[in-house]
Residue frames as a rotation matrix with the C-alpha (Angstrom) as fourth column:
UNK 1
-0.842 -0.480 0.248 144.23
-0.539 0.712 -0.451 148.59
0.040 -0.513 -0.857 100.66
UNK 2
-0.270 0.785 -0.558 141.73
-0.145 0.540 0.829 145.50
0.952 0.304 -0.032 100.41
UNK 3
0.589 0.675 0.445 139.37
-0.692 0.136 0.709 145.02
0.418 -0.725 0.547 103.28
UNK 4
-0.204 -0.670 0.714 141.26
-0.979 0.161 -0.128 143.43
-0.029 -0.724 -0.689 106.28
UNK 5
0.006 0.076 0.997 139.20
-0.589 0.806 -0.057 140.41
-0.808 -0.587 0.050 106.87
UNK 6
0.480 0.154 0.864 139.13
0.541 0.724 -0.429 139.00
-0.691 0.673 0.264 102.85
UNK 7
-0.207 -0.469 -0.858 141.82
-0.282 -0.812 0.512 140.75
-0.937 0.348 0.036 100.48
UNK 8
-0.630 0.440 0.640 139.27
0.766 0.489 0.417 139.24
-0.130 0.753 -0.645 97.72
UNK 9
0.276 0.943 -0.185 137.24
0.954 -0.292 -0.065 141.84
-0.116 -0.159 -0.981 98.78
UNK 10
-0.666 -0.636 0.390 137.41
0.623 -0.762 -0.179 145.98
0.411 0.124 0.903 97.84
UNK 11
-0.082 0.726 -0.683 135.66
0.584 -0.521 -0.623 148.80
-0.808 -0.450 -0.381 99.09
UNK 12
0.804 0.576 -0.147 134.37
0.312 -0.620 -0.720 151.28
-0.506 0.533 -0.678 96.71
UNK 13
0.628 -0.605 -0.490 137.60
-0.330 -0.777 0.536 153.29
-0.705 -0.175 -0.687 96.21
UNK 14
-0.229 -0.492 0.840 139.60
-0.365 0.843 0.395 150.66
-0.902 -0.216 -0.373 96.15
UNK 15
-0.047 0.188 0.981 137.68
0.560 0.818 -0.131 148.86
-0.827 0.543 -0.143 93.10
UNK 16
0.928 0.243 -0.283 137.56
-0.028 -0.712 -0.701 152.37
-0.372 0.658 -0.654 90.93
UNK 17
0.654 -0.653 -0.383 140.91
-0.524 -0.755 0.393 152.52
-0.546 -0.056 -0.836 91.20
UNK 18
-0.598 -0.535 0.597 141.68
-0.019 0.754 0.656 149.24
-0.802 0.381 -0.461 89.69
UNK 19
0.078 0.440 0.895 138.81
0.871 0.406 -0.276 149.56
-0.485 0.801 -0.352 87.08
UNK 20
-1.000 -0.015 -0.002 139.98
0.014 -0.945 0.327 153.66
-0.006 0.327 0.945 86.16
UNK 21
-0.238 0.740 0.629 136.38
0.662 -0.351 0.663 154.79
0.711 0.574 -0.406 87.37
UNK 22
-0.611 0.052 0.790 135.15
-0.630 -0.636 -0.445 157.20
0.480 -0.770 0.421 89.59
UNK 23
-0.796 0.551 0.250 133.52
-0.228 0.109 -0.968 156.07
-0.560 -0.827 0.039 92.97
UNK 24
-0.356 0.908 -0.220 130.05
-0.762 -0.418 -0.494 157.64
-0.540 -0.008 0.841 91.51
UNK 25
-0.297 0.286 -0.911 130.19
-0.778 0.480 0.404 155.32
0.553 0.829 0.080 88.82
UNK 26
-0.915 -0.159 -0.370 130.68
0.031 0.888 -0.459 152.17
0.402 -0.431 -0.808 91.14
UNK 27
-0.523 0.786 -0.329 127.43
0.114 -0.318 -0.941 153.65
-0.845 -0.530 0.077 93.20
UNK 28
0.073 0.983 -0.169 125.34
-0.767 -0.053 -0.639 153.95
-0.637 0.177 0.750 90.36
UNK 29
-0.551 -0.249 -0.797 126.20
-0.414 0.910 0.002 150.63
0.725 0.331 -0.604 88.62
UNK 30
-0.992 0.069 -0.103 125.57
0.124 0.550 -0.826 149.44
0.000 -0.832 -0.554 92.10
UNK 31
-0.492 0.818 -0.298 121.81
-0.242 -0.457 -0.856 151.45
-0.836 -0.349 0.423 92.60
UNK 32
0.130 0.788 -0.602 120.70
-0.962 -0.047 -0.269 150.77
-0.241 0.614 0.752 88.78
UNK 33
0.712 0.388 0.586 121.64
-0.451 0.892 -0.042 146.61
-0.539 -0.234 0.809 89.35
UNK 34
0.479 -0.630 -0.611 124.45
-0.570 0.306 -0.763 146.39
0.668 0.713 -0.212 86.93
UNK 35
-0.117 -0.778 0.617 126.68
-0.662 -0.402 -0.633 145.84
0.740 -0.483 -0.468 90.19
UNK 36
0.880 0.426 -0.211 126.03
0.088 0.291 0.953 143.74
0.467 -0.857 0.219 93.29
UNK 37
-0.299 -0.931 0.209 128.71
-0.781 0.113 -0.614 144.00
0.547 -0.347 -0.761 95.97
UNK 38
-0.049 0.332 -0.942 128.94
0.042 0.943 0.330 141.11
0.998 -0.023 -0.061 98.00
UNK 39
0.180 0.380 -0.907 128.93
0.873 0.363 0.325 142.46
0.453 -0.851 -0.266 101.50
UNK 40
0.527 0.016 0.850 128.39
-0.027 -0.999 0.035 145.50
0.849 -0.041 -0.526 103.52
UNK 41
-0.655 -0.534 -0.534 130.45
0.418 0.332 -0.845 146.09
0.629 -0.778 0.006 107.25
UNK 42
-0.033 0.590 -0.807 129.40
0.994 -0.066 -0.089 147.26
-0.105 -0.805 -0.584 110.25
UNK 43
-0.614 0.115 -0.781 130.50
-0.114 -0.992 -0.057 150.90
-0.781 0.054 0.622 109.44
UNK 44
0.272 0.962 -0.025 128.39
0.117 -0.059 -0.991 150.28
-0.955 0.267 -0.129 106.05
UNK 45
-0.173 -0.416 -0.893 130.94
-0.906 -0.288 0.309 149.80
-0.386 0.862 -0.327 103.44
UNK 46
0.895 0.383 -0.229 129.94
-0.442 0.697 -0.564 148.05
-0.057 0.606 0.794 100.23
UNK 47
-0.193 -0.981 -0.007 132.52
-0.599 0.112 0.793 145.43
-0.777 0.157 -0.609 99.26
UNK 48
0.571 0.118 -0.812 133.20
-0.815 -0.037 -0.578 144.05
-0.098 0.992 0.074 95.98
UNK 49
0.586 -0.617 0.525 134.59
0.390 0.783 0.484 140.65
-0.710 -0.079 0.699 95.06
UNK 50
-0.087 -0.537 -0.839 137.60
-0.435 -0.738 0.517 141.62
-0.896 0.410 -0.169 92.92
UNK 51
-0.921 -0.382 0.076 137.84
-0.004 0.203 0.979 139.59
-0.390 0.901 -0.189 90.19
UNK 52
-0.328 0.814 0.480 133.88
0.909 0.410 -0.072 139.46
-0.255 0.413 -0.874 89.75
UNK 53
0.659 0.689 -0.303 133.53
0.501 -0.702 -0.506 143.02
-0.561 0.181 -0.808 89.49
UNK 54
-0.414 -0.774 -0.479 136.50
-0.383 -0.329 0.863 143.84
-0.826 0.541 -0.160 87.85
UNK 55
-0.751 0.242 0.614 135.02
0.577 0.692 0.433 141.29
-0.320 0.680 -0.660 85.13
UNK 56
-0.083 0.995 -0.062 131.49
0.895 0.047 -0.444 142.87
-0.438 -0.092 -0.894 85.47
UNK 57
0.323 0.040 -0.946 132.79
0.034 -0.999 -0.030 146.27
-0.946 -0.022 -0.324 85.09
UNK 58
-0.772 -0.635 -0.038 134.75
-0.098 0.059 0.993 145.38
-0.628 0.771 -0.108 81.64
UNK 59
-0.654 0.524 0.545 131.31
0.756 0.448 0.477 144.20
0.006 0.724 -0.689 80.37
UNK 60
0.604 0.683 -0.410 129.54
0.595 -0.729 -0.338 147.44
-0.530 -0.039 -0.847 80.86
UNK 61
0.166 -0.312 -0.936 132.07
-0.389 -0.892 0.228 149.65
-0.906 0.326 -0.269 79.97
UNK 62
-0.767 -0.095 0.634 132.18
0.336 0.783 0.523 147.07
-0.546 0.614 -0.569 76.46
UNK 63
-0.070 0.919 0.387 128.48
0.997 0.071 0.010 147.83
-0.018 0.387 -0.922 75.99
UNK 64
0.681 0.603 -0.415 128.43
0.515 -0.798 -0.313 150.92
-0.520 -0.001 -0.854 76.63
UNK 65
-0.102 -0.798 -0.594 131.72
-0.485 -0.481 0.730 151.72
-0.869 0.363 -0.337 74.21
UNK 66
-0.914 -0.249 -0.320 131.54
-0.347 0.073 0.935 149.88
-0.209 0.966 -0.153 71.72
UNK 67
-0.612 0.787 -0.084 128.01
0.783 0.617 0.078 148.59
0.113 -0.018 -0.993 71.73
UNK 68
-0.865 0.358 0.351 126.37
-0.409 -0.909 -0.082 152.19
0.290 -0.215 0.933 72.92
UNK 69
0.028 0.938 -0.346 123.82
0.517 0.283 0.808 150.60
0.855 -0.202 -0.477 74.83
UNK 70
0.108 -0.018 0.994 121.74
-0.616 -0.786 0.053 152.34
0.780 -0.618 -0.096 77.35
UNK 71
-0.765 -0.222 0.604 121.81
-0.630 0.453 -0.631 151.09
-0.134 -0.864 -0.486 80.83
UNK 72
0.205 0.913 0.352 118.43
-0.762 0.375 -0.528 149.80
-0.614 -0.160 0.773 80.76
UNK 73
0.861 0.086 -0.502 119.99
-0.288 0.894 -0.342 147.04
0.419 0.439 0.795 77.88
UNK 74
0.030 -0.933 0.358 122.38
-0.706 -0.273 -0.654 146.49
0.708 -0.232 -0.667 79.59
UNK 75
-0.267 0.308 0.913 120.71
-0.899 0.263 -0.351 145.63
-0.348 -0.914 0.206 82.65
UNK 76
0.550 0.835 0.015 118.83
-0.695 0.468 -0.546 143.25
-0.463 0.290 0.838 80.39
UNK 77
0.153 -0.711 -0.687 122.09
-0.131 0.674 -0.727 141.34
0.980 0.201 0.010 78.70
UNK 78
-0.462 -0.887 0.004 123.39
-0.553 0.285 -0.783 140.88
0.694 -0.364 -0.622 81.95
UNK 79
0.208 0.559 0.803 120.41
-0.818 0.549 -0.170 138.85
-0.536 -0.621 0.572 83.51
């Protein structure tokens, strides 16, 4: 279910499940910069705009399938 107050927004779970990754992935996307979520709550969940990370997430998993780059180019196409 999408965060209450914007149903633009996902939480972690929530945005794996629509992009077929695990959590972990979403967290380290998120920790090595591929990722940004766009806001955290008070309990301290990340949230995710949907369609921008849904997008974001197609272009990594792109590069890193058919393209076999490492994270580190990655990072570097997507600045």
């Amino acid at each position: 279910m999408a965060y209450q107050g914007d149903k633009n927004l996902l939480k972690i779970g929530e945005l794996a499940s629509l992009a077929k990754v695990l959590p972990s992935t979403i967290h380290y996307y998120t920790r090595e910069g591929l990722l940004q979520f766009a806001e955290e709550t008070k309990g301290g969940y990340r949230l995710y705009h949907r369609g921008q990370a849904l997008r974001r997430l197609e272009t990594i998993k792109k590069y890193q399938q058919k393209q076999r780059l490492t994270v580190e180019e990655i990072r570097k196409k997507l600045k």
